[in-house]
N, C-alpha and C positions, 0 to 999 in steps of 0.2 A: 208315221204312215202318211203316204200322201193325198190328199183331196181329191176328191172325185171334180171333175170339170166342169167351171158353169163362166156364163158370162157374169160380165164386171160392169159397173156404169159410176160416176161422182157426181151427183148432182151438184150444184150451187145454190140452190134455194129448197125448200119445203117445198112449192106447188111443181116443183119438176120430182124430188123425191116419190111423192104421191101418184103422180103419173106412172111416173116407174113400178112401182109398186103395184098400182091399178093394172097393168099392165100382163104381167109378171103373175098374179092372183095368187093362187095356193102355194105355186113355188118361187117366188121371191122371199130374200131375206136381206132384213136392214143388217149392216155390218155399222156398229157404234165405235167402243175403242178394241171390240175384238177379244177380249176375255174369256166370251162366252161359245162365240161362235166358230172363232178359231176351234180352240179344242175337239168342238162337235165336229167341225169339217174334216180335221185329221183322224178323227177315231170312225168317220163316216159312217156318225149318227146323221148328218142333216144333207140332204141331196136337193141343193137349189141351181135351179136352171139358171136363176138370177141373184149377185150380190148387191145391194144398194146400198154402196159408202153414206153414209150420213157426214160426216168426220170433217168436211170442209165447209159448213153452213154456218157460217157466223148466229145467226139471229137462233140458232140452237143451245149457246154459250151462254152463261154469266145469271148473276141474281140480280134482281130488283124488288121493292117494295112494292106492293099494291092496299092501302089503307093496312088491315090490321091479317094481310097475307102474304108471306116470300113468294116469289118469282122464282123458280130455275128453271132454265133452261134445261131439255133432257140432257144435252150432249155436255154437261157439264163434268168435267172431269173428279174422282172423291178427291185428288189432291186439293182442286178448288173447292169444293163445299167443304174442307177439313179446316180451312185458311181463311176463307168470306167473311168479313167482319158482321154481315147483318145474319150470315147462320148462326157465326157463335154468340151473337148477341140475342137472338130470336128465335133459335129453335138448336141450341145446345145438345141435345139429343143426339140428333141430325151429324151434328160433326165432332162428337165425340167415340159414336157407335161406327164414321165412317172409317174412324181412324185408324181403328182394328181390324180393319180389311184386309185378308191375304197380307202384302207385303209393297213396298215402296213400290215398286215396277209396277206393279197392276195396280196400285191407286194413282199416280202419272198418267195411264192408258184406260184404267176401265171409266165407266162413268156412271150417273144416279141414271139416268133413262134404260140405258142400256142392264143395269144391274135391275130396276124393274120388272122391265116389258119381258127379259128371261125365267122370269117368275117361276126363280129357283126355291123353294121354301126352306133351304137349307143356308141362303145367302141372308147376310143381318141385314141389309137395309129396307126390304119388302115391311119388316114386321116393325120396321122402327117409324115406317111411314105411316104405318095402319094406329099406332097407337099414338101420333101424330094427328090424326083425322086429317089427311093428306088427300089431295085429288090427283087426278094425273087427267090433261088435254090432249086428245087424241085428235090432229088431224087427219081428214081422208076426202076422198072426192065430192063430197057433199057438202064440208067445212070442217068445223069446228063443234067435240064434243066432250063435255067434261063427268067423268069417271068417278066416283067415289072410291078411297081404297080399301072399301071393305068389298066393294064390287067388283075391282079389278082384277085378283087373283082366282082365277077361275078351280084350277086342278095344277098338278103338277108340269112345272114346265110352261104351263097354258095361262093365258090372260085375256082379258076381254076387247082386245086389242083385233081388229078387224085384220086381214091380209093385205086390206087397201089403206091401212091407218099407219101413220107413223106419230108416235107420242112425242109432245112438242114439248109441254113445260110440266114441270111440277107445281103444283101449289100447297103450301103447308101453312098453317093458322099459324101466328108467332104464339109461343108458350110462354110469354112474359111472367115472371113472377111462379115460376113452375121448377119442382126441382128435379133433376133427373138422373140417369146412371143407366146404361147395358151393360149387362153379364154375360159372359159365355162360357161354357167349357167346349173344350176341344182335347186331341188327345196331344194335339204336337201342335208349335208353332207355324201361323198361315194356314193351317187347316180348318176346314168347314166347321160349326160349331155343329157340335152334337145334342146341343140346346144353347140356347141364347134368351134374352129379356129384356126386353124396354121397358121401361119403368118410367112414366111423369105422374108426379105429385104436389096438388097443390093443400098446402096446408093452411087451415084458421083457427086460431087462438088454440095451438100446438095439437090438434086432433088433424087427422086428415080430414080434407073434405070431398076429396076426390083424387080419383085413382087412374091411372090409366096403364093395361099392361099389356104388352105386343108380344107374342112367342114366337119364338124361329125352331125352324125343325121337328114341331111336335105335331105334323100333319102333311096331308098334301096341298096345303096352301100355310101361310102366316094366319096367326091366330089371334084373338082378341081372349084373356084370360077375364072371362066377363064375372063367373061366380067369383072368383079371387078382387074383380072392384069392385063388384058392390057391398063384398065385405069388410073391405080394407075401410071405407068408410067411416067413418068415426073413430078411427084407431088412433090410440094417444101414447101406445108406447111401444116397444118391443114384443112382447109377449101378446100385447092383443095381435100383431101385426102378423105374429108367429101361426097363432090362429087360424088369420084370413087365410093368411098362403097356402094351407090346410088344401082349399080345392082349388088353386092354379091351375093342376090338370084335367079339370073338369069339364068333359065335350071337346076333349083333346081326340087326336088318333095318330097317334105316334107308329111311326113304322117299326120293323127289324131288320136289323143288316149288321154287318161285320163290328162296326162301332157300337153298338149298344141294343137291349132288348129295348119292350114298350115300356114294361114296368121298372127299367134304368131310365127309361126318359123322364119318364113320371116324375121318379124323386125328384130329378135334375130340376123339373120346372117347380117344383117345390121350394127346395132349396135357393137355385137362382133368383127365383121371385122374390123372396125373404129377404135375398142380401139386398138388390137391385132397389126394390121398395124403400131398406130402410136406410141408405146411400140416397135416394132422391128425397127422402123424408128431413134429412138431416139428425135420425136417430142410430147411424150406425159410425 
């Protein structure tokens, strides 16, 4: 199908993106590596007067350290967060879960900001941030504001991301010494998960002592499975572990559509949790 018509603009820096944006207000839209937006434009879901390439802004690229927090830049592509030595060193999660994205061609083109600020709840990296304790930096005409990402995911689709804001960097805490693993089912290969799981675990003297577990698709935002960590807590083996995961989907609200009911989700996040858990635990 072809796109409905709008103007085009490339900025070269953030404070001209902003402009633009500011500018542009309810109907501008940032175009990152185009994953997201593309698609929309062609099925003409999204009718923007204005597109604002982001895509040639250097200072949008690459990771850096900041004491005991990664840097990325949003425009970062998942091939590069997949490959970043301070990701895989530092937040393992991050580039193991982005690995499993779609397929070669969209992790080339798509990117972490951009997979974000689209705050699809069906996409893995939203929930693999949130269970990260991840920020996301929003600039917009006023400066500089940072996000928490339990804050960020507003509803579906939607993020707490102003019209006039374009998201600049990610920030993620390093998980040093934290074990990890994402799960997902799908029905076919490159397709959306139909549940997915983040799972970090940090263990002492072979109990857990904390838990942290992120769900994708079992609502309309990413979810934090909080009853399922505060009971994972203390758990020393399999079967306690078995337990916890018990209420993973607990203050869930899983949709229904063609791939699965609520109460197919349910089990999923059950299930998934249990594997994903005991893969970061070093019990499975």
């Amino acid at each position: 199908m072809i796109p409905p018509a709008f103007d085009y603009t490339r900025p070269a820096t953030v404070d001209e993106a902003v402009r633009a944006l500011a500018e542009a207000g309810e109907d501008g839209k940032v175009l990152a590596g185009g994953q997201s937006l593309l698609p929309l434009l062609r099925l003409r879901l999204a009718f923007p007067e204005l597109v604002v390439d982001v895509g040639r802004i250097p200072e949008l690229r690459g990771v850096r350290e900041d004491g005991d927090t990664l840097v990325i830049g949003a425009m970062t592509t998942h091939h590069d967060v997949i490959h970043d030595p301070l990701v895989r060193r530092h937040a393992g999660l991050l580039a193991s879960a982005t690995a499993t994205v779609a397929d070669p061609a969209v992790r080339h083109r798509g990117t972490l900001g951009g997979s974000l600020s689209h705050s699809d709840p069906a996409a893995d990296l939203p929930a693999v941030v949130l269970a990260l304790n991840g920020e996301m930096v929003a600039q917009g005409p006023g400066g500089r504001r940072t996000i928490p990402a339990r804050d960020f995911f507003v509803d579906y689709l939607q993020s707490a991301l102003a019209p006039d804001e374009l998201l600049v960097e990610v920030r993620v805490p390093k998980a040093d010494g934290w074990g990890f693993h994402y799960e997902k089912f799908h029905r076919v290969a490159q397709a959306y998960a139909i549940v997915g799981v983040a799972a970090l675990v940090r263990r002492d003297d072979g109990h857990i002592a904390e838990a942290r577990v992120g769900l994708t698709n079992m609502g309309s935002t990413p979810l934090r499975a909080s009853a399922a960590e505060e009971a994972l807590s203390g758990a020393g083996d399999a079967q306690a572990v078995a337990r916890a995961v018990e209420s993973a989907a607990e203050g869930t609200r899983p949709s229904q559509d063609m791939s699965a009911s609520p109460e197919y989700r349910e089990h999923l996040a059950r299930v998934l949790t249990g594997r994903a858990v005991l893969v970061a635990a070093g019990m499975g």
